[in-house]
PADOKE-420279 format. One line per 4 residues: for each residue x, y, z of C-alpha. Coordinates in steps of 0.2 Angstrom, whole numbers. Each point is the difference from the previous one (the first is absolute). Layout:
% PADOKE-420279
X/Y/Z | ...
% end
This chain:
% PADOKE-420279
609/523/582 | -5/-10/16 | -4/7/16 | 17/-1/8
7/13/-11 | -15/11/1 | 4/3/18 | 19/2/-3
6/20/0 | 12/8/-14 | 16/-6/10 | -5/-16/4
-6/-2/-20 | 20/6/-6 | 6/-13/11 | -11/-14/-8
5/5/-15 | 18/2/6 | -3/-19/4 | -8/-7/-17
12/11/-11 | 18/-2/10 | 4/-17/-7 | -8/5/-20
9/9/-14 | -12/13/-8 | 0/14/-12 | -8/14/4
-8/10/-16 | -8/19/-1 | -9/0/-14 | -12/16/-8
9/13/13 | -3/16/-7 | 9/10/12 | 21/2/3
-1/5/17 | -7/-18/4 | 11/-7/15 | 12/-16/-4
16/-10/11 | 10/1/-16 | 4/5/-16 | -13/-3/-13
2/-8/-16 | -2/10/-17 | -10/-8/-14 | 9/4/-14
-6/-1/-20 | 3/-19/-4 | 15/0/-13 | -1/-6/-17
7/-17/2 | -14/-2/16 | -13/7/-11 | 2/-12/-13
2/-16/13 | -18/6/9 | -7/2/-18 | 5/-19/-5
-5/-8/18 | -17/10/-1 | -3/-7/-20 | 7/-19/0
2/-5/19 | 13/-5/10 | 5/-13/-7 | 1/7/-19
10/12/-9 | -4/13/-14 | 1/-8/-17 | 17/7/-7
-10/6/-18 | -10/11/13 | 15/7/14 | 4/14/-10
-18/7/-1 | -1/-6/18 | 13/9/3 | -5/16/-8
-19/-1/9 | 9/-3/15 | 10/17/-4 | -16/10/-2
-8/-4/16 | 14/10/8 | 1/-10/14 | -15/0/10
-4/-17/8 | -18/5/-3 | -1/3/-17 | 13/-13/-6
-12/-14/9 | -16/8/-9 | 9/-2/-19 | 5/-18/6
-19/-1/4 | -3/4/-20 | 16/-8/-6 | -5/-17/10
-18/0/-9 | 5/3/-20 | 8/-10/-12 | 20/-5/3
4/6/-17 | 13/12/-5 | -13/10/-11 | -14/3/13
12/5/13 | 9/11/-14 | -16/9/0 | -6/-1/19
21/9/2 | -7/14/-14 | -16/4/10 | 9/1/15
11/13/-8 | -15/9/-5 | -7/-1/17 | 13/2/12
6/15/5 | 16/7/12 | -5/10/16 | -12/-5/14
-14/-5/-10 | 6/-16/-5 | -8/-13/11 | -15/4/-8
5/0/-18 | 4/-16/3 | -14/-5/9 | -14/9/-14
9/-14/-12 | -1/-16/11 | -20/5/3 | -2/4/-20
7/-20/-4 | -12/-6/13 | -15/-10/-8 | -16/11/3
-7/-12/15 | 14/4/8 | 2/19/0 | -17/2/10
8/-15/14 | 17/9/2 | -12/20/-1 | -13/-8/16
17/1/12 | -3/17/2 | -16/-1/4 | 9/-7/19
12/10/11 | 17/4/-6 | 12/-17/9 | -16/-11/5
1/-16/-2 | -11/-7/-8 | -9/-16/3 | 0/-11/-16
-16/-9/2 | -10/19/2 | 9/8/-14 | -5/-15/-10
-18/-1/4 | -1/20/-2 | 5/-1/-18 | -11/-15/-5
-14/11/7 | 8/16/-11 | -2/-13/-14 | 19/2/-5
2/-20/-1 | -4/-10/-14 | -14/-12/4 | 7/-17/-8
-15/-13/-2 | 7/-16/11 | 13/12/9 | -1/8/20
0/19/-4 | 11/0/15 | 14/-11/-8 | 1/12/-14
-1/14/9 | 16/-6/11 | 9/-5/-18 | -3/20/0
7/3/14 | 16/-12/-5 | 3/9/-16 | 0/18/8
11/-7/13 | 11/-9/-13 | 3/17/-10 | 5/10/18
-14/11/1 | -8/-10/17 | 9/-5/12 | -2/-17/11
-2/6/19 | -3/-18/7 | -1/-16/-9 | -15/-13/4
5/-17/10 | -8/-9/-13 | 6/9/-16 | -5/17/-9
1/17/10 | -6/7/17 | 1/17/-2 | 7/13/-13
6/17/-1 | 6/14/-15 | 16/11/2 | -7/19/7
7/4/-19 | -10/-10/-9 | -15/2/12 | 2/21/-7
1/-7/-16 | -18/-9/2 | -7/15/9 | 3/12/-13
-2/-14/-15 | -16/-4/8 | -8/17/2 | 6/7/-19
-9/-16/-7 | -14/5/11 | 0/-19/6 | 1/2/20
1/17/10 | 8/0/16 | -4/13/14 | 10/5/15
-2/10/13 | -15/14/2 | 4/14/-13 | 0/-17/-12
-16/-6/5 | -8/17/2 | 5/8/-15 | -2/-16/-11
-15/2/-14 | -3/-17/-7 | 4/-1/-19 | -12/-9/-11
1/-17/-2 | 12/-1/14 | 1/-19/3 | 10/-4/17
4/10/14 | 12/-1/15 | 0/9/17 | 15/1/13
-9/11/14 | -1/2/16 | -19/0/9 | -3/18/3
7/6/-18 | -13/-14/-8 | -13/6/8 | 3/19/-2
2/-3/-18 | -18/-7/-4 | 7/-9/-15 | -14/-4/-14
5/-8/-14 | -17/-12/-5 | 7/-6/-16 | 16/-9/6
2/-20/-3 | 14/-2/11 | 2/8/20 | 15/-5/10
3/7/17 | 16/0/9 | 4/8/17 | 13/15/-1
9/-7/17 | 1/-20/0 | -2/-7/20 | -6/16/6
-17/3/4 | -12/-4/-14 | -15/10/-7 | -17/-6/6
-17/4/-10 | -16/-2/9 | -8/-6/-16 | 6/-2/-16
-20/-3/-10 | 3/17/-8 | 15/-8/-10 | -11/-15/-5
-11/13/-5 | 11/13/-12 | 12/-15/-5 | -12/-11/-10
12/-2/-15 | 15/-7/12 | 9/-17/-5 | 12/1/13
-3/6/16 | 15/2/13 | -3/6/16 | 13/-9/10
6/19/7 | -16/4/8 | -8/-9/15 | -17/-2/3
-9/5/13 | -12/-16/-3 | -8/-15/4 | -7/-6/-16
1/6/-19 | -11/13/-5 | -14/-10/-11 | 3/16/-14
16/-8/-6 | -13/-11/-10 | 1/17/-13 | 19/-6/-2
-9/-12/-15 | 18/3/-10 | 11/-5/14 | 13/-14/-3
12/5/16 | -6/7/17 | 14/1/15 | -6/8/16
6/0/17 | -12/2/16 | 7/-8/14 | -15/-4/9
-14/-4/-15 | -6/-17/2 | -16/-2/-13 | -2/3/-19
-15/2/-7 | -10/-9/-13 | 1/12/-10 | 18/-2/-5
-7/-17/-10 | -5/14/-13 | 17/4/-3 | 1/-14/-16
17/6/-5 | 7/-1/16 | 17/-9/-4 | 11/4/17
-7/5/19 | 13/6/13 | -6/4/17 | 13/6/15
-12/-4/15 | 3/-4/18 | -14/-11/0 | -8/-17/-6
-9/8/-15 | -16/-10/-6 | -2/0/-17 | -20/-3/-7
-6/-17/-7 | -4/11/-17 | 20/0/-3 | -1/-19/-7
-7/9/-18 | 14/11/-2 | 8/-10/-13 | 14/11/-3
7/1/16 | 19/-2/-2 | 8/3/17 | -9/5/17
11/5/15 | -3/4/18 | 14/3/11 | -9/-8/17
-11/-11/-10 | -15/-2/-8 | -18/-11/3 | -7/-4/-15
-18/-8/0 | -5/-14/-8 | -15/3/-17 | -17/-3/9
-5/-4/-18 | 9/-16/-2 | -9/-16/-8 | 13/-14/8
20/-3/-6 | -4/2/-20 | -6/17/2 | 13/8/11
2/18/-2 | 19/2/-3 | 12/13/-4 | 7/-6/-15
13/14/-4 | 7/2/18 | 19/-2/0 | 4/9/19
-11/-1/15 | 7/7/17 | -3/-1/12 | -13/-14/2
-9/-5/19 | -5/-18/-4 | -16/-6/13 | -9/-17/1
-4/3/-19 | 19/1/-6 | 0/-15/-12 | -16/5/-9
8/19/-1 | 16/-8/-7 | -12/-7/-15 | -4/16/-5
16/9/-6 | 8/-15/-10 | 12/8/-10 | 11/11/15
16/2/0 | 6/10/15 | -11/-5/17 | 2/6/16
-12/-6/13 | -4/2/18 | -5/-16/8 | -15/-2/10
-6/-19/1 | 11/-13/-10 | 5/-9/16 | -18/-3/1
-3/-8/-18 | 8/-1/-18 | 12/11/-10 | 1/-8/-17
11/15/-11 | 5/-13/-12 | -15/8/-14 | 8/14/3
11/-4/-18 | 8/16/-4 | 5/5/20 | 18/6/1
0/9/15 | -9/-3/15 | 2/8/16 | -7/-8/15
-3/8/18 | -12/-12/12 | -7/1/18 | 12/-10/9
-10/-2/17 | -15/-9/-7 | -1/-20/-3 | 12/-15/-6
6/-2/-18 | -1/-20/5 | -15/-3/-12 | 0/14/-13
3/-5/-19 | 10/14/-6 | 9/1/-18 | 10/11/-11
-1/4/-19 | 14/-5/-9 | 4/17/-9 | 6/7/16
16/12/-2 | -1/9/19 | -8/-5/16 | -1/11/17
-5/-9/14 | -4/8/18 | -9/-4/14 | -7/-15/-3
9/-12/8 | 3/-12/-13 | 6/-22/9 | 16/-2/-8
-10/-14/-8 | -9/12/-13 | 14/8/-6 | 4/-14/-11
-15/7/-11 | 11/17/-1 | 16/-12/-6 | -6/-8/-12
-7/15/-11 | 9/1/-14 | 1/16/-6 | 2/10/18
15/10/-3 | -2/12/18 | -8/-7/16 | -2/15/14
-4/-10/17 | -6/13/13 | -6/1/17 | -5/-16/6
-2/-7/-16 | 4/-15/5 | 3/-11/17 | 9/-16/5
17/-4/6 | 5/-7/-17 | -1/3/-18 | 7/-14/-11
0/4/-18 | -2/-14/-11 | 11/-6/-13 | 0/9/-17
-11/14/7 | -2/19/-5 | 5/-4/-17 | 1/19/-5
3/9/15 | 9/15/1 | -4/11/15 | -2/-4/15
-8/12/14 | 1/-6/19 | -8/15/12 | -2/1/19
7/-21/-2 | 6/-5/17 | 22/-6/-4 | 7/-14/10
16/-4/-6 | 7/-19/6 | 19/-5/1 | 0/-18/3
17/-11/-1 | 9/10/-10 | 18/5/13 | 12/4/-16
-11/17/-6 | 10/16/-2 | -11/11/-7 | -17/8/1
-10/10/-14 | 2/19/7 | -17/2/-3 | -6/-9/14
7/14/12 | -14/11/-7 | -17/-10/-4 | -11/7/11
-12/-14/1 | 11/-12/7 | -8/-7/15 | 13/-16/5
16/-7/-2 | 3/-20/4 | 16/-5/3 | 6/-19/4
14/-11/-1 | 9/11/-9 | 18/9/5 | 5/14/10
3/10/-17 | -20/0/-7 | -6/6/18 | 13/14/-2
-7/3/-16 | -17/0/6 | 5/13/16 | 7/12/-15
-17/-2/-9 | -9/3/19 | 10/16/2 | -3/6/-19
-18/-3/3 | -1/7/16 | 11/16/-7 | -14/2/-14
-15/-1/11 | -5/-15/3 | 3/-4/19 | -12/-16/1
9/-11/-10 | 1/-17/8 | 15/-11/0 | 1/-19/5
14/-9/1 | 1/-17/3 | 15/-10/5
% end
């Protein structure tokens, strides 16, 4: 939201959106509403029991594709599954999940039909018949992945990359010697969302999922299956958390509350592995602790730490978390910390660090022996010091296991820094100095995304040496003022599939691109770019794409030598764009 529509009032807002929805078709969907008496313009539309026929036609699509059809030995038994699900979406979509993962064979689906007679029963209860069966076929790796969800709130979504990270630190992923832990976990996230149970919220530019979410259904059934296996209990609310007496051997425990029913609560559970906090109320204002040393202090067992849900009040990281000698996941926000302390390097199993800070954190020079170090991220950035123990370029301390480091502030010793973590995959750095020396990334082999912010204001790119690795999937560029003349570097990579150029990413008053270049480019990202659209000699043009009525970042329109029907259609763009807000577009016409 920029600062125009910050100032605009309600009626002034209606009419913006009056303006940007008037020329749109759009659907408009209530879903979860609870309550009848809920206000509408017209009558709403009834869900209704899918019929047999559409049962069966969900059911095959779910199991073979679209582009297959059930095998005529196995429609009948389709058919009759189909039947038993009694019509619910839901559970029809959960037995394709099962059906889509066992053997296409007129025996074994006899059998799978016979235990889904056994199972299923008529009434209200079954979506969750169905649903105990799909998780009983899951392989045993899976039932704790799918059972962590309701560790989260009921409709989050979920970012992939944490979930993931999460249950390699739960130890739920199969360490595979020559093999990322985090490539198997996401073929674990695949096969849960290939059998229905998860949910894609947004897919990745590059491939793979963004985020992911379970239906409210099946987020009860991992609530209850999770608490009678005694895997994960989940507290809401104060009579929860007040009344709750921790079971032994409880392994993992979750906490939606709001700040004063935390506190009032006085919670003590010493033996737990696991702590996620959540705040009750998302957006509203969160709970804040003083100090947060008497959790380092009771929770020495912890392998996962998740305090995203409380800020701290704090400047730097209490030096007891160094009892945390367990911990493999630690996520805290404190928006105005800016040091961590030495004593974090005694963490050796530290696999994944997450802070949510306003501020440049400084990370100690002691961080270099943390071997296992997997994934550190800052939100504003992070300093991290060179080793003051190094013996010249053979003996560099590095990071060997990092595969995500965000955000990174790279000073005069960028280069030498880069050296250190040469196996990264995903990069974001915040760019201090390279207009004042080199940036070689090409060592960094195994890059894919890199995501690259600069200081615009400060020196020339005419003499730097700058390169690229060659793995390179995605690049975000902004503010860094890039010669037109560099970006043949970004052309000729040739994996890049997404390029994101941002503010003042680049400058110059042309961009040629060469022949043959951006050999696997699919997205393309253009933000805050200047438009000037040119119509030169061409008097016989009738028409003009619609969409140039409503680009808000056209700036100029040149017209010459052409006829009195292109500046008419140019005077009808002028008046859509004018009619859409933008009342400084410039038009030159030549004649």
């Amino acid at each position: 939201m920029d600062e125009e529509l910050k100032n605009l009032n309600e009626h002034e807002l209606l009419d913006k959106l009056y303006k940007k929805l008037k020329r749109k078709r759009y659907l408009v969907v209530f879903d979860d509403v609870w309550d009848i008496k809920v206000q509408y313009g017209g009558e709403p539309h009834y869900l209704h029991p899918l019929s047999e026929k559409q049962s069966f036609e969900l059911l095959q699509k779910k199991v073979f594709g679209e582009e297959e059809e059930c095998p005529q030995a196995l429609h009948g038994l389709g058919m009759e599954i189909a039947e038993k699900c009694w019509g619910l979406p839901l559970a029809l979509v959960v037995v394709a999940g099962v059906l889509a993962t066992i053997e296409h064979d007129i025996l074994v689906w006899k059998k799978f039909a016979e235990s889904l007679t056994s199972t299923m029963v008529s009434g209200t209860d079954q979506w969750k018949k169905s649903l105990e069966l799909s998780y009983e076929h899951l392989p045993y790796h899976l039932k704790a992945c799918l059972l962590y969800f309701a560790a989260f709130r009921e409709d989050e979504k979920i970012g992939a990359k944490s979930l993931m990270r999460l249950w390699i630190a739960e130890g739920f992923v199969e360490i595979i010697e020559g093999k990322r832990s985090e490539d198997t976990a996401e073929e674990y996230l695949m096969d849960l969302i290939g059998r229905n149970l998860v949910m894609v919220g947004k897919n990745r530019s590059i491939g793979g999922v963004k985020t992911c979410y379970i239906h409210d259904l099946i987020f009860e059934f991992c609530k209850g299956e999770a608490k009678e296996k005694k895997f994960l209990q989940v507290l809401r609310g104060y009579d929860e958390l007040s009344t709750f007496n921790e079971p032994p051997n409880l392994p993992r425990l979750s906490i939606c509350s709001s700040e004063e029913d935390f506190i009032k609560s006085r919670l003590f559970c010493p033996h737990l592995a696991s702590l996620l906090f959540f705040h009750a109320t998302p957006g509203y204002k969160m709970l804040e602790l003083l100090n947060i040393s008497f959790l380092f202090c009771i929770y020495k067992h912890l392998n996962v730490l998740n305090l995203e849900g409380i800020n701290l009040r704090l400047k730097e990281l209490p030096a007891e978390v160094e009892s945390l000698l367990c911990l493999r996941y630690l996520a805290l926000r404190a928006w105005k910390m800016e040091f961590i302390p030495p004593s974090i390097a005694k963490l050796s199993h530290l696999e994944t660090f997450c802070l949510n800070s306003d501020e440049i954190v400084s990370l100690p020079d002691n961080i270099w022996n943390m071997k296992k170090l997997r994934h550190v991220c800052l939100w504003t950035g992070v300093v991290i010091h060179l080793p003051s123990n190094d013996n010249g370029v053979e003996n560099l301390s590095t990071l060997p296991n990092l595969d995500t480091l965000s955000r990174l502030c790279l000073k005069k010793e960028g280069e030498n820094l880069l050296r250190r973590i040469p196996n990264v995959r995903r990069l974001k750095i915040f760019d201090c100095q390279t207009r004042n020396g080199v940036l070689n990334m090409s060592r960094l082999e195994c890059l894919e995304s890199l995501t690259w912010r600069g200081n615009y204001s400060s020196g020339s790119w005419e003499h730097v040496e700058l390169s690229f690795p060659m793995n390179l999937k995605k690049l975000c560029l902004g503010d860094l003022r890039l010669p037109c003349s560099k970006m043949s570097l970004v052309e000729q990579l040739p994996n890049l599939e997404v390029l994101k150029l941002r503010w003042r990413s680049m400058e110059g008053q042309k961009w040629e691109l060469m022949e043959g270049g951006f050999p696997k480019l699919r997205g393309l990202t253009l933000e805050y770019v200047k438009i000037q659209l040119k119509l030169e000699g061409i008097p016989n043009l009738e028409m003009m794409p619609a969409c140039l009525g409503v680009i808000s970042t056209l700036e100029t329109i040149t017209v010459n030598f052409c006829g009195d029907g292109v500046k008419s259609l140019v005077r009808e763009i002028e008046e859509a764009q004018e009619y859409n807000g933008n009342e400084n577009l410039k038009i030159i016409i030549i004649y």
